[in-house]
Every structure is written in C-alpha cells, then in structure tokens.
C-alpha positions as CSV (number, residue, x, y, z in Angstrom):
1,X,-63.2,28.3,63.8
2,X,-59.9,29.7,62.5
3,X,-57.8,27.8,60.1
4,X,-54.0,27.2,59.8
5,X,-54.7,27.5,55.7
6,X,-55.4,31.0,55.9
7,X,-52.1,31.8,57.5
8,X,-50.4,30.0,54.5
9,X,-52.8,31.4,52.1
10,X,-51.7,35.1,52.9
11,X,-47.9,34.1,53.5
12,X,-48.2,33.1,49.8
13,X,-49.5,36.4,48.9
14,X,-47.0,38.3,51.2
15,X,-44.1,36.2,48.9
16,X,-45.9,37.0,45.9
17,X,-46.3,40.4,46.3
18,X,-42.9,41.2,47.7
19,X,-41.4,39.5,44.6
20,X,-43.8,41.7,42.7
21,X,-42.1,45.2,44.5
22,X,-38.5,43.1,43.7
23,X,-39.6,43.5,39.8
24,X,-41.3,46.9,40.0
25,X,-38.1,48.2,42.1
26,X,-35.7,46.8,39.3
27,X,-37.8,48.6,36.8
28,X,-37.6,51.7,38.5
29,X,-34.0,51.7,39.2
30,X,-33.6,50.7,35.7
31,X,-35.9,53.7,34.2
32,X,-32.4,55.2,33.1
33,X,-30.5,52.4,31.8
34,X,-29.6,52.6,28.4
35,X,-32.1,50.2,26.0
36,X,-33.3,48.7,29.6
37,X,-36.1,46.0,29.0
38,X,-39.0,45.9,31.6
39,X,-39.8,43.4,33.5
40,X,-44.0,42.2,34.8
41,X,-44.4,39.4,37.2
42,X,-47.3,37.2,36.7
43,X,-48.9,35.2,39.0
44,X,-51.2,32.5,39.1
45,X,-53.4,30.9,42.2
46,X,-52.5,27.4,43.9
47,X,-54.2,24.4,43.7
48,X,-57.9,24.5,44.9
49,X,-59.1,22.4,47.7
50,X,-62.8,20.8,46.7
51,X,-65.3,20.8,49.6
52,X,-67.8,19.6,47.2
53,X,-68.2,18.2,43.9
54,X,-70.8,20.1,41.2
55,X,-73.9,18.1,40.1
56,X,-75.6,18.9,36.3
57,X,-79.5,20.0,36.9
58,X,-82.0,17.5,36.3
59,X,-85.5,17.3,35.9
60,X,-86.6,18.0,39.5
61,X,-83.5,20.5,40.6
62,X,-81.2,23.0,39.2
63,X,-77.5,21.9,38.9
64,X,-75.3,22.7,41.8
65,X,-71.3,24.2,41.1
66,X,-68.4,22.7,42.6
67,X,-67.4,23.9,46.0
68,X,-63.7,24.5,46.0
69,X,-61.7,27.0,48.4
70,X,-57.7,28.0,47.0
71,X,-54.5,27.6,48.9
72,X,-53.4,30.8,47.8
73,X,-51.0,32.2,44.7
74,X,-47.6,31.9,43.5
75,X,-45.5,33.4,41.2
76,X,-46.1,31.9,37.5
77,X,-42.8,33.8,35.9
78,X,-41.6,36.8,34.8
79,X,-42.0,38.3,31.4
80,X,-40.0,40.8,29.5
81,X,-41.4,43.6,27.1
82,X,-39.1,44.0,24.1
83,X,-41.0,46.9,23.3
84,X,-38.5,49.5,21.4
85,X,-37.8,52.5,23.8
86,X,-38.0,56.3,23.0
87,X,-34.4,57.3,20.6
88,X,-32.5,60.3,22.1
89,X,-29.9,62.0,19.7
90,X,-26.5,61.9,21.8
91,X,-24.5,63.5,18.3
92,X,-21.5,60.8,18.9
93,X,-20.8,58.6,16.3
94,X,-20.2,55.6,18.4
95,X,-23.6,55.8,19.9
96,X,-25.8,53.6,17.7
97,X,-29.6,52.7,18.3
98,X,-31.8,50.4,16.7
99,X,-35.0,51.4,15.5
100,X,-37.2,47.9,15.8
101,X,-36.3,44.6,16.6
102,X,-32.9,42.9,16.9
103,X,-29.9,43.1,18.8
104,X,-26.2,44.1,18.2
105,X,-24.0,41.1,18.3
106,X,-21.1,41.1,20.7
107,X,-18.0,38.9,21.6
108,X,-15.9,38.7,24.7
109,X,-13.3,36.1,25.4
110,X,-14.5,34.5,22.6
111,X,-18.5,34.3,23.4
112,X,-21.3,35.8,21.7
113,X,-23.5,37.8,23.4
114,X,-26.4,40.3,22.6
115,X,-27.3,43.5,23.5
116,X,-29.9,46.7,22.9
117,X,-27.4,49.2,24.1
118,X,-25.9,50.7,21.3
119,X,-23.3,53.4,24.1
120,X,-19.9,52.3,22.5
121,X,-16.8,53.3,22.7
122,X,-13.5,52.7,20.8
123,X,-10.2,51.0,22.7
124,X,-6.5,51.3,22.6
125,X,-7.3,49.6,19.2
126,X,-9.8,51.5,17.9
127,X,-12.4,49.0,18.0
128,X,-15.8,49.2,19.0
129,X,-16.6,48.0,22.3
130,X,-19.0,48.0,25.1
131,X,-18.7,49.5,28.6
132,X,-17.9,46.3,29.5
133,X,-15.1,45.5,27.3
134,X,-16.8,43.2,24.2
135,X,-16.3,44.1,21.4
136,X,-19.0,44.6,18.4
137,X,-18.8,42.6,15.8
138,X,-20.0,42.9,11.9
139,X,-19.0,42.5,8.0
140,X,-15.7,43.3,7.4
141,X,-14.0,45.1,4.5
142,X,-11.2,43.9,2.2
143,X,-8.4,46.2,1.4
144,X,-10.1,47.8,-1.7
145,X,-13.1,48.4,0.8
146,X,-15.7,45.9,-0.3
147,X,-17.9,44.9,2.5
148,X,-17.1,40.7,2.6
149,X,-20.7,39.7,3.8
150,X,-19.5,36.3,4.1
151,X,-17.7,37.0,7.2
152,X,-17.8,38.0,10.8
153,X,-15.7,40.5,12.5
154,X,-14.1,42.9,14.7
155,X,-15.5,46.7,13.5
156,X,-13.0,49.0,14.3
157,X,-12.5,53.1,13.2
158,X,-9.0,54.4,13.4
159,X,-9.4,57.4,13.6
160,X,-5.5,59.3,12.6
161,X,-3.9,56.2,11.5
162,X,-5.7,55.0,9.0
163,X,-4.4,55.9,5.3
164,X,-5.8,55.9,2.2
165,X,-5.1,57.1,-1.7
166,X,-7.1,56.5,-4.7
167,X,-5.5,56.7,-8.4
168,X,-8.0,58.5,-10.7
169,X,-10.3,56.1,-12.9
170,X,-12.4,58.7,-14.4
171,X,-12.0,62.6,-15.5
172,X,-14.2,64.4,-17.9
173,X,-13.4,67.9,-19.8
174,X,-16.2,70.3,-20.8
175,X,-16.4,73.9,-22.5
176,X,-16.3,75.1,-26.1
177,X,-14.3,74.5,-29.2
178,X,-14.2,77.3,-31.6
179,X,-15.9,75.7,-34.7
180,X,-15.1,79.1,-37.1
181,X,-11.3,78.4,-36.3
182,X,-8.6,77.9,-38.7
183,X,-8.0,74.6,-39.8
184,X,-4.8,73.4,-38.8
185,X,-2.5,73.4,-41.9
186,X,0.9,73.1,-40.9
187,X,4.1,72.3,-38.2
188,X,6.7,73.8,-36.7
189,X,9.6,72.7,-38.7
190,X,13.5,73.3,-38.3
191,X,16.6,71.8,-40.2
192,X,19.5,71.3,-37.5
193,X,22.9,71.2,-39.6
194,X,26.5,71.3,-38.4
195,X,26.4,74.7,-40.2
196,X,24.2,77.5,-41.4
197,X,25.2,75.9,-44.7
198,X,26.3,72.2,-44.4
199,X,25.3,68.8,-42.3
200,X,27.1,66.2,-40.5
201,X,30.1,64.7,-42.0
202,X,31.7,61.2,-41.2
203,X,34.9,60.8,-39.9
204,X,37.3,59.2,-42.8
205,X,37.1,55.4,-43.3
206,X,33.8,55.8,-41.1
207,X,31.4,55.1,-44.0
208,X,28.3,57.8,-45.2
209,X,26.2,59.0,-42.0
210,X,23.0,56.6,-41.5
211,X,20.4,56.6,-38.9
212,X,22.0,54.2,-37.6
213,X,25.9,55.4,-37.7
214,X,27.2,55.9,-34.2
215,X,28.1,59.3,-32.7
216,X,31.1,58.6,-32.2
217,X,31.8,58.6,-36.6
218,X,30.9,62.2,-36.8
219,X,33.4,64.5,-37.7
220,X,34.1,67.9,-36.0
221,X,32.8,70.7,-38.3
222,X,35.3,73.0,-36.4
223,X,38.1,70.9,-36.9
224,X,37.4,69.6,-40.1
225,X,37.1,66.0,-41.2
226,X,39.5,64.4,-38.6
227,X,37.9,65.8,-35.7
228,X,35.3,63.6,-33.5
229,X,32.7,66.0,-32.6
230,X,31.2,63.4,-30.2
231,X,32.9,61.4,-27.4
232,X,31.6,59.1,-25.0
233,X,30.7,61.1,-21.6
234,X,29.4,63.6,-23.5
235,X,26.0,64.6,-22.8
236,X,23.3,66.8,-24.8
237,X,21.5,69.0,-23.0
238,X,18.1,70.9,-24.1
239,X,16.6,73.4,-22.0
240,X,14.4,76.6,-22.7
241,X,12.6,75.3,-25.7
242,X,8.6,76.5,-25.8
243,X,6.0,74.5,-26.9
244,X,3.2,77.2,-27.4
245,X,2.5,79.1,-24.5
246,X,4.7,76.1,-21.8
247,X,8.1,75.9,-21.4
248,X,9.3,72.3,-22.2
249,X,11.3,70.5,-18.7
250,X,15.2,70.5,-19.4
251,X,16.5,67.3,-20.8
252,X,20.0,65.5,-21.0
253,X,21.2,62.5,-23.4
254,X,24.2,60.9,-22.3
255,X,26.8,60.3,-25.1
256,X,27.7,56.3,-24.7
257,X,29.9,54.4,-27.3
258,X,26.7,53.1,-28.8
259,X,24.9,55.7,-28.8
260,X,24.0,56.3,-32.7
261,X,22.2,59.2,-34.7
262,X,18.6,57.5,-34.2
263,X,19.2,57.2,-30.8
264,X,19.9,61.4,-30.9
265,X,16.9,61.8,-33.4
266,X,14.2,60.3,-30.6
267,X,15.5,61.6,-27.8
268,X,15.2,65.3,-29.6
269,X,11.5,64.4,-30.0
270,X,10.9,63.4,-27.0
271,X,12.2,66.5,-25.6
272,X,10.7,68.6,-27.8
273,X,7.7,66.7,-26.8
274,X,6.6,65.7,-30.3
275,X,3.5,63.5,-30.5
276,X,5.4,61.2,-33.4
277,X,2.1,59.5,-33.9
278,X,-0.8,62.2,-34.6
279,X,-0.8,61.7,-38.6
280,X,-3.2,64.3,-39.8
281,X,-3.9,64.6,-43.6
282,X,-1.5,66.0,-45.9
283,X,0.9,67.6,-43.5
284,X,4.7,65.5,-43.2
285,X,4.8,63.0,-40.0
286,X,6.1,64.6,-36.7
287,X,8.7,63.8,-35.2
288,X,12.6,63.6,-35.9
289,X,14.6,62.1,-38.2
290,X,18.3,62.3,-39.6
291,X,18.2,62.9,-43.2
292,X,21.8,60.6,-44.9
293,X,21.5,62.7,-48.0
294,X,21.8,66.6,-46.1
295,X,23.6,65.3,-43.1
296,X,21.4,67.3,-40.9
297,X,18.0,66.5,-38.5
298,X,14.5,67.9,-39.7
299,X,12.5,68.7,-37.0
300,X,8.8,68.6,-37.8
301,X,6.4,69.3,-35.1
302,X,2.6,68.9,-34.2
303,X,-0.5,71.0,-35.8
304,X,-2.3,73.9,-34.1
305,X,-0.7,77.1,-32.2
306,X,-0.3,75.7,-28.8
307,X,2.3,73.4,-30.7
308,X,4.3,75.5,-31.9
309,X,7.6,75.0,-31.3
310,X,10.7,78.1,-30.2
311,X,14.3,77.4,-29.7
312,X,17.3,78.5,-31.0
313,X,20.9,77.2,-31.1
314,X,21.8,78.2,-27.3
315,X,18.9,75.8,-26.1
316,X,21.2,72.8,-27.9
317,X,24.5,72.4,-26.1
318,X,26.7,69.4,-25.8
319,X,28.6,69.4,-21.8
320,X,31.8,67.8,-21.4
321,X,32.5,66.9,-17.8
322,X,35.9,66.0,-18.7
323,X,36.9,69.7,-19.8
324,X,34.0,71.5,-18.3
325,X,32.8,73.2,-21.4
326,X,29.7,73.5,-23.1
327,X,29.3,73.7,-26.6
328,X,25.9,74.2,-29.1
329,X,25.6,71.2,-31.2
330,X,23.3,72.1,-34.0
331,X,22.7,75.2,-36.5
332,X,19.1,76.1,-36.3
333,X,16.9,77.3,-39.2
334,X,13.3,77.8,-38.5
335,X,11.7,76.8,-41.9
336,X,7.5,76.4,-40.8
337,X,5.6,77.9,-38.4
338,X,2.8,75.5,-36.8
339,X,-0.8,76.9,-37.5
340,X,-4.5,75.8,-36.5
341,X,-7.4,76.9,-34.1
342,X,-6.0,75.5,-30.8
343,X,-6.2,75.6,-26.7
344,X,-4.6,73.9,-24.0
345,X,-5.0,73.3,-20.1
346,X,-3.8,71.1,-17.5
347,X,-5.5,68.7,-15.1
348,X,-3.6,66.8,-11.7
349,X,-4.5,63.3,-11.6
350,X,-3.3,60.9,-9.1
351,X,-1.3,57.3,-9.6
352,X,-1.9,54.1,-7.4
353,X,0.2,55.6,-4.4
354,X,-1.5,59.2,-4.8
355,X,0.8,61.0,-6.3
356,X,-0.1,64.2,-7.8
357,X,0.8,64.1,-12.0
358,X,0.1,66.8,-14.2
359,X,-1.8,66.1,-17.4
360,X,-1.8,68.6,-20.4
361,X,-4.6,68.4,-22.5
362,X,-5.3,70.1,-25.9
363,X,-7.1,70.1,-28.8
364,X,-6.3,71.2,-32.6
365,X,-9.0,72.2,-35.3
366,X,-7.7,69.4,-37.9
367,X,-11.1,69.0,-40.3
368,X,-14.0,71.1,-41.3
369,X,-16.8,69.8,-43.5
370,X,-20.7,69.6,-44.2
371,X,-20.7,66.9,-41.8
372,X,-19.0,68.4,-38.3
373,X,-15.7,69.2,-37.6
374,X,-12.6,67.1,-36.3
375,X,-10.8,67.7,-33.5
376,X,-7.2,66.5,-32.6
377,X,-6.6,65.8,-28.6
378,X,-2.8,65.6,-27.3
379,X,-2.1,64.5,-24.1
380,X,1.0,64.3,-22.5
381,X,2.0,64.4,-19.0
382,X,5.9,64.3,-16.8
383,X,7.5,61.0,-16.5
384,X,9.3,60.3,-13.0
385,X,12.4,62.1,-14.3
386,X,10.2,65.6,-14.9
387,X,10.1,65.0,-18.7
388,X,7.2,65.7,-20.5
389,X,6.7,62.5,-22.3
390,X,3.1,61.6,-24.8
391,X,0.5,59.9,-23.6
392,X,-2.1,59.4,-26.5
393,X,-3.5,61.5,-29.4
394,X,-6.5,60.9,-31.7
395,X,-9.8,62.7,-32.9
396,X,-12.7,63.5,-31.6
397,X,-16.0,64.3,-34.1
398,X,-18.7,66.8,-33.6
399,X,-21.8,67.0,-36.0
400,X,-23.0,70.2,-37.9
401,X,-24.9,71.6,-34.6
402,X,-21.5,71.4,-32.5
403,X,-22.8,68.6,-30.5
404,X,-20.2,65.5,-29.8
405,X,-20.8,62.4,-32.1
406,X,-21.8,59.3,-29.7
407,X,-20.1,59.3,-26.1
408,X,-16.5,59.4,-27.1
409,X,-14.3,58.1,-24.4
410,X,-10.2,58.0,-24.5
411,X,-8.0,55.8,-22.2
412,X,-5.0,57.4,-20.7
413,X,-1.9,55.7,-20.0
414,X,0.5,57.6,-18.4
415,X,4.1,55.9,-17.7
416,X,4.9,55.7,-14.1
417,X,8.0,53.8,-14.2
418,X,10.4,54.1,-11.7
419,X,7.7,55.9,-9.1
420,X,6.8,52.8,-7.5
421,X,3.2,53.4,-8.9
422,X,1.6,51.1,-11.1
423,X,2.7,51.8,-14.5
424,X,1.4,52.3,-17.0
425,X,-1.3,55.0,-15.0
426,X,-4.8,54.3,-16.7
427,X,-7.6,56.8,-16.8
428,X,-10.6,57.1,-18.5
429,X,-11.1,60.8,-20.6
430,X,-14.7,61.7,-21.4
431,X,-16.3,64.8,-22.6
432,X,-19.7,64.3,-21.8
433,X,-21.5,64.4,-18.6
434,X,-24.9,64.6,-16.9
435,X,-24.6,68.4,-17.0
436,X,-21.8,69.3,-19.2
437,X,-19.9,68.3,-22.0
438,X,-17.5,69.6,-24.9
439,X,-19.0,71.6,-27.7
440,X,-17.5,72.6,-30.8
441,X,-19.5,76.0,-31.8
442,X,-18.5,79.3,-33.2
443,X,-16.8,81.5,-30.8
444,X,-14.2,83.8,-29.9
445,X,-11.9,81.8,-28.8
446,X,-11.8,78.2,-27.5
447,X,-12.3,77.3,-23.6
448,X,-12.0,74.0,-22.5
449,X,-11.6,73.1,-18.5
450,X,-12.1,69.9,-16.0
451,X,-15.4,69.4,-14.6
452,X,-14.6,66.7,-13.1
453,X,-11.7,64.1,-11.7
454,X,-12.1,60.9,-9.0
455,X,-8.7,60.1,-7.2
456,X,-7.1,61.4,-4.2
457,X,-3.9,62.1,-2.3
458,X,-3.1,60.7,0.5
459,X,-5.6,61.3,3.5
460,X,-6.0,59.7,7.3
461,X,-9.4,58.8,8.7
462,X,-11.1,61.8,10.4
463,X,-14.6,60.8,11.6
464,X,-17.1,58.4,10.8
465,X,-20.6,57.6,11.0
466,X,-23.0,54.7,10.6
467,X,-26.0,54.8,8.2
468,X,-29.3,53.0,8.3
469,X,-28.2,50.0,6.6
470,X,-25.6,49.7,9.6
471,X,-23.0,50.7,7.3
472,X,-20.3,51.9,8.8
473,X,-18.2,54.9,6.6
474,X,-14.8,56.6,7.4
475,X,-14.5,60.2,6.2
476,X,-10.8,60.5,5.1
477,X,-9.2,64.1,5.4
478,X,-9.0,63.9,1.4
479,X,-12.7,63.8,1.3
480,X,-12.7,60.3,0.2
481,X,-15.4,58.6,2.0
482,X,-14.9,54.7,2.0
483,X,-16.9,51.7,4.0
484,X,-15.3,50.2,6.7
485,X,-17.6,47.7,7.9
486,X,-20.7,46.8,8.6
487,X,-23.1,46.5,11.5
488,X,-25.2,43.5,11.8
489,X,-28.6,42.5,13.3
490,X,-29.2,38.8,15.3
491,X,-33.0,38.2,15.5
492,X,-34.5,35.7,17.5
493,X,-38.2,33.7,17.2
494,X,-39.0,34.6,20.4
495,X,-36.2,37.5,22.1
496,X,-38.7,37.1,25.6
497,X,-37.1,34.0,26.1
498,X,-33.5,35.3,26.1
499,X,-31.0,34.7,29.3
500,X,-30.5,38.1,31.0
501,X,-26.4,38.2,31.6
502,X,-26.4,42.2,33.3
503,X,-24.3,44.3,31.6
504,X,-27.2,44.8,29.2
505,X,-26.0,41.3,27.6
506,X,-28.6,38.5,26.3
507,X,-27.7,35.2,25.4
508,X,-29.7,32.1,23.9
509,X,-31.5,30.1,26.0
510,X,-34.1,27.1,25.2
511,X,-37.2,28.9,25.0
512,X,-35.7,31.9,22.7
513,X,-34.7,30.4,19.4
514,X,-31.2,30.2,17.6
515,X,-30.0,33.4,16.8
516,X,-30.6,34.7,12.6
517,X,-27.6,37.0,11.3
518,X,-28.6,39.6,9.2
519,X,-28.0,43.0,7.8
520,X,-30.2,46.3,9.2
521,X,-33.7,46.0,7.7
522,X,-33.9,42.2,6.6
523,X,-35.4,39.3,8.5
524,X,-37.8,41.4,10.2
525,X,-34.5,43.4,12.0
526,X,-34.7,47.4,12.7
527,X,-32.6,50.0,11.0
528,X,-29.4,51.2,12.4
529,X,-29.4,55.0,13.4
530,X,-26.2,56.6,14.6
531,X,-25.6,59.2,17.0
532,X,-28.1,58.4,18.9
533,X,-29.1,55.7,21.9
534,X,-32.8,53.8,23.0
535,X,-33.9,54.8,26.3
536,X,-35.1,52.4,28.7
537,X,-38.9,51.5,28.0
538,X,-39.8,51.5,31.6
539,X,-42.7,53.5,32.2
540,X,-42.6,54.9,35.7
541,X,-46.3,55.9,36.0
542,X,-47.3,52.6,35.3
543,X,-44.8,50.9,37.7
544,X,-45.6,53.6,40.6
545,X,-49.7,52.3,40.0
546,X,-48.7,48.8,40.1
547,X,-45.9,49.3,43.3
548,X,-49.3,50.5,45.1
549,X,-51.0,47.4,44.2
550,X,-48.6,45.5,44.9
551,X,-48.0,47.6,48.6
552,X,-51.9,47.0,48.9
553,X,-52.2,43.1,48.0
554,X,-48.8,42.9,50.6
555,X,-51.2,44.8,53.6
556,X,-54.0,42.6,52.8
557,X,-51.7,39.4,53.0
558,X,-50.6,40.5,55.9
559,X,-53.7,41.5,57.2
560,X,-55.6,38.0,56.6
561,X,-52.4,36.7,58.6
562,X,-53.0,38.9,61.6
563,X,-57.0,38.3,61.4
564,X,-56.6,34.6,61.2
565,X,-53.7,35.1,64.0
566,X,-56.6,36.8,66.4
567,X,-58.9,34.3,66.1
568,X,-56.9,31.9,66.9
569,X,-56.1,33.7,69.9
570,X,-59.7,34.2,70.8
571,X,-60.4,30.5,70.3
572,X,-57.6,29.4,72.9
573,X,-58.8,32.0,75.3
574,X,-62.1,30.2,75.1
575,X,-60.5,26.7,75.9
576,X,-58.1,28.3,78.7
C-alpha cells in the first residue's frame, strides 16, 4: 500500500537537491570572480522512524538489527574552501595577491571588512580602494618615511604630487695619490703696500695703524698725510683672482664707520679663500694679517700647486658710489710661489631642501717618511652669496705600501645660512669603500674622483610597487626610492566561518575567530605579491560532475514522488 512518507521523503530530496544546483550555479557564475571562494553543500538524512528495535544474539539465536526506515534529507550547511586560487600576472601595481592565507583589511564608513581580492584602484585622493569604494588600510609612514607599525591607516600613492629631497649624509672619494710627489714646501705669499715702496699711514692725531685702527684713520698715499683714503660707503671689490687652476667668485666689503684693518685683513682671506687653519710644519700660518710695523698686509696662502694664488693690483679696487669711480687699493708684490704634489676636483652635494652645492676637494703632499706619507685635504664649498668659503682641512695618513691607515672618516660642515636649509650642511667624507678607496702610490700624476654620494634633488613620485613583505615603495623621479606604507595581513582561527558580505567582503562572525593583525609572512599569513591577482578557485569540471548528480538525485526525488503518486492512484481505483 502506498504511503504519504514517501511523497515527503522525495520532496525533501527535490529541496535538497535544488539547493545543491543553487550552490553549484553560484560557483559557476563565480568561476571568474576575482579571489572567489567556493562554496559545497552538505547534507545529512532526517530522523529515522524505528519499526523495530535490535536484539543482542544469545545462546540459542543470532542477534537481530534495528529496523528503522528515514524520512528523508536535509541540508546540514554550507562550507567554504579557502583554498588559495591560481595567481595571474596583471603587471599593474595596484593589483596585489596573496600567496597563502589571510585577507586584506578594508574600511568603509568606518567598518572593517575583509577581502581576498587584491583588484585596487586609486581615488580622487590617491588612495587605495576597492571596486566598491573601501579603502585599504595598513602601517603608515612618518614624514622621514619610517614605517610606524604601531598604527593603522589609509595607504595611499600620489602619484605627481608627492615631493621629496634628501641632503647627502654620506660621500666617498677614491683614486690615486702620487706618493713620488714633491713635498709641499711653501705658499703663495704677497705684501700689499700703499706703494711699490711704502705701507699705510695714519691720518695725523689718528695714532700708529693697528689691527685694530679703523679705516677710516688711514691716510691717502696720493694725497699725502691729510688725505682719508677710506670713507664710509666705500666698498672693496676683488674679482679675477686664481686659486690654482679655479677662478675665485667676485667679492665686495662694504666700508662702514667701524669697519677696521682686521675687519679688511679677514675678509681678504676669505676671498682669497685661504684655509687660515691648515698649520703644516715649518711653513708661516695662512691667512692675512696687517703688519703695524710696515703698514702693509702679507698675504700668505695654502701649500700645494692647486693653491697657488694669482692676482695683481687691478683685481683690488675700491668703488665709490658717491662719485662713481673705482680705484685699486693695494700695491702688489708677489714674494713666494706655493709648491707641493697636489690635485683637486669638485663634487655637488645636496642641503636639507635639495639644493645642489658644489664641494671642492683637494689634497696636498705635506709629509714623506719611512712610515707612509701625509696628506693635507681642503675642502671648501659657495656660501648662499656665491663665495667660496672653508669648510674643514686636516690629514689623512697612508702606510709605506700606499694603503690608507684605519678607515679615516671627515665630517663636512658646509654653512647654509641664509638658504633656508639647515645650517650648518653635515656630511660624512670617506675614502674607503667596499670596492674602492684612495691610495697614495707612485704615479704620474694624482687622480682623485667621487665614487659615490647619497642625497637628491627634488623629485615627485612616479610609480610604485609592493614587495613580499607587503611593503609598499614610491619610486621618486630622482631615483630615490622611499617606503610609503605597509600592507597588512588579518588571519582568522577558523576564516570558513566568516560572514559573506558580496562585494568580495568577509566579516567576523561567531564561529570564525577575532581577527589577528599582522605583517606578510607572520602568524601563519601569506606573502604579498604585486602586479598580480588570485583567480577564483572554483573548479568547473568538478562542479559540472556534481550539477549532474545533483540533476540526477533531483529526477529520482521526483521520480519516487510520481511512483508513490501512481500507486496511490491505483489503490483508489481499486476502492472506486
């Protein structure tokens, strides 16, 4: 006799099994969705009806099993294979897949959210953001670009607005030093008189001439004793003197009523750009100085050729705006010529706001022994009125095979005063490296040249990337490449039991665990590769064998329907 529980026994299995094809057709549609996540169905059978208990066996009869017939099957749940999908390169830099476990972590309207898909794209502001507006969030960076792994953030890349510039830190000088040289054994040196034959002479009642006399108490050596050869408004210009193989910048003193003959005697050296405080042995302190009992300046330069100083009278003349003439001030006689194995070059370094400033560099043959020989750097470099001002001098030892004694290191401050750069500029100068360094051998002729030099203009972001680490780097057009965030990971104890949002967004949910914030590679969380995106892991010959199943197990519900349907028929056609 038919029975109404086979009709609900199969309409179980027609529900079952239609809920199966809902899955398998999600999956399907889904087989090109980026980082998709497929879905089984699982089911499990109803509660069994028990015609008949089981008995154990005894010692006349075998045992007998229970007797049970089911009421059919239902749906159990749904479970979702976090299984990474196949990478495809895309060659964007906003496309970003992660290779193992973990999500990206994303925020919209103020609500975290995770995802697998990795397809960003950068807004108005340059941030990173899904297709569906939220935005990706990581480690940030400070403004001297230090990831702050403390903190959560917006990443954003913008790209032609952002600036940078770095001041050099670090520079290093290789090449040769010629070790058979000559050792440096005198200066340039000059006497500047009021004449070929005479000095300065005060004024009468003015007192003898002193360092520290004032301008204004010189006398006129074309007008004889009453005249004042300096007036206030004045000013002293020196252009056209050479320093070696370099034309010195033009320089002007301006004559002021307190103005005094020291005050003249520094600003000569620092135009002539005379390193006042390179002291080698035996040879008289450059720099200069008034002398009371000649009345004239000595001029005393620096050691070695490229110091040598050239300039005649013309390249000392006194303006005055209020007649518009020009005058030389000094007589000039050339008494010393500066001598010594010697060579020169010029590096650019960059200040705080990336500024370009060019360094000269030399070096002077000052000792020769059984030990090594000495050598005496100068480095000087333009201040922010063009002048060539010092910057540091000192020596430098080699041993007897040429090589440099210990890793000598010099720190280079460079006045930036007036630039709006930090002043003083400071730079470290070393002359040995991993595959270079300064030697001081026997040659023809010295060579010495930068190998090296960190600092930059000013450059705008170009392009970036993300590496493994989820790190993401800006390339600047300077070729500076600086952080500018970082990606992180959330991981979760158990990611199957995660809310599906759509939009390719997960959130928490009881069964899944409290999300763990990491960086790429820790806590059990995948690597970070960029340019790329994770393909949906749906496999579509699996899901076409299981949508026939599940098309089969549907016929055969609804088969057991129809049979149980006849029957019935057949038994009321008996009754009737």
């Amino acid at each position: 006799m038919a029975s109404t529980t086979a009709l609900f026994t199969g309409l179980s299995g027609l529900n079952a099994h239609a809920r199966k094809i809902d899955v398998i057709g999600n999956n399907v549609a889904n087989v090109n969705t980026t980082a998709f996540k497929s879905t089984r169905l699982v089911f499990n059978d109803l509660l069994s009806r028990s015609i008949s208990g089981g008995t154990p066996p005894s010692d006349f009869s075998g045992g007998r099993n229970p007797s049970q017939i089911g009421f059919g099957v239902t749906v159990a749940g749904t479970q979702r294979d976090f299984t990474p999908g196949p990478i495809a390169a895309t060659g964007k830099p906003e496309d970003l897949a992660i290779d193992g476990s973990g999500f990206f972590i994303v925020e919209r309207n103020g609500e975290r959210f995770y995802t697998r898909d990795g397809s960003f794209q950068l807004d108005e502001n340059f941030n990173l953001t899904t297709a569906g507006g939220a935005r990706l969030l990581g480690h940030p960076v400070n403004d001297q670009y230090e990831i702050q792994r403390g903190q959560l953030g917006t990443l954003s890349a913008p790209i032609g607005t952002l600036t940078i510039a770095e001041a050099t830190r670090n520079a290093r000088m290789a090449g040769n030093l010629n070790a058979s040289g000559i050792v440096a054994g005198g200066a340039s040196v000059f006497r500047l008189g009021a004449t070929e034959a005479n000095g300065f002479t005060p004024l009468p009642g003015a007192g003898p001439l002193e360092p520290g006399s004032l301008l204004l108490d010189v006398a006129d050596p074309a007008e004889g004793a009453a005249g004042q050869f300096f007036a206030p408004g004045q000013s002293i210009e020196v252009s056209g003197v050479r320093r070696g193989e370099t034309t010195l910048p033009a320089r002007s003193f301006l004559i002021t009523a307190q103005s005094t003959l020291q005050d003249l005697a520094d600003f000569l050296s620092s135009a002539m750009s005379i390193q006042t405080d390179a002291l080698p042995p035996g040879i008289t302190p450059p720099g200069v100085a008034f002398d009371p009992a000649t009345g004239s300046f000595s001029v005393n330069g620096n050691t070695g050729v490229m110091n040598d100083l050239r300039f005649d009278a013309s390249r000392i003349r006194m303006a005055d705006p209020a007649t518009g003439t020009s005058r030389e001030v000094f007589s000039v006689e050339r008494l010393g010529d500066a001598t010594g194995e010697s060579v020169r070059t010029t590096m650019v370094v960059y200040d705080s706001l990336g500024t370009p400033v060019e360094v000269d560099v030399g070096f002077v043959l000052e000792q020769r022994g059984d030990g090594g020989t000495a050598w005496r750097y100068f480095i000087d470099s333009k201040n922010a009125e063009g002048a060539k001002v010092p910057a540091g001098t000192g020596v430098i030892n080699f041993d007897n095979r040429g090589r440099l004694v210990g890793d000598q290191r010099v720190e280079v401050q460079i006045d930036r005063a007036g630039t709006g750069a930090e002043s003083p500029m400071r730079f470290q100068l070393g002359f040995r490296g991993d595959e270079d360094q300064l030697s001081a051998l026997t040659d023809l002729n010295s060579s010495v040249a930068t190998t090296f030099r960190d600092g930059a203009p000013i450059g705008t972001l170009e392009n970036f990337a993300v590496g493994r680490d989820g790190v993401l780097y800006g390339a600047f057009s300077n070729t500076l490449i600086r952080p500018l965030g970082q990606v992180v990971m959330g991981t979760f104890t158990n990611p199957a039991g995660l809310n599906s949002l759509g939009d390719n967004l997960f959130s928490p949910a009881a069964n899944s665990g409290p999300p763990m914030i990491t960086q790429p590679g820790e806590l059990g969380s995948g690597q970070i590769i960029g340019g790329a995106l994770e393909q949906s892991n749906v496999d579509i010959g699996r899901e076409f064998i299981d949508l026939v199943l599940a098309q089969t197990g549907y016929t055969a519900s609804s088969r057991v329907i129809r049979t149980t349907d006849e029957l019935m028929q057949q038994l009321l056609s008996i009754v009737g």
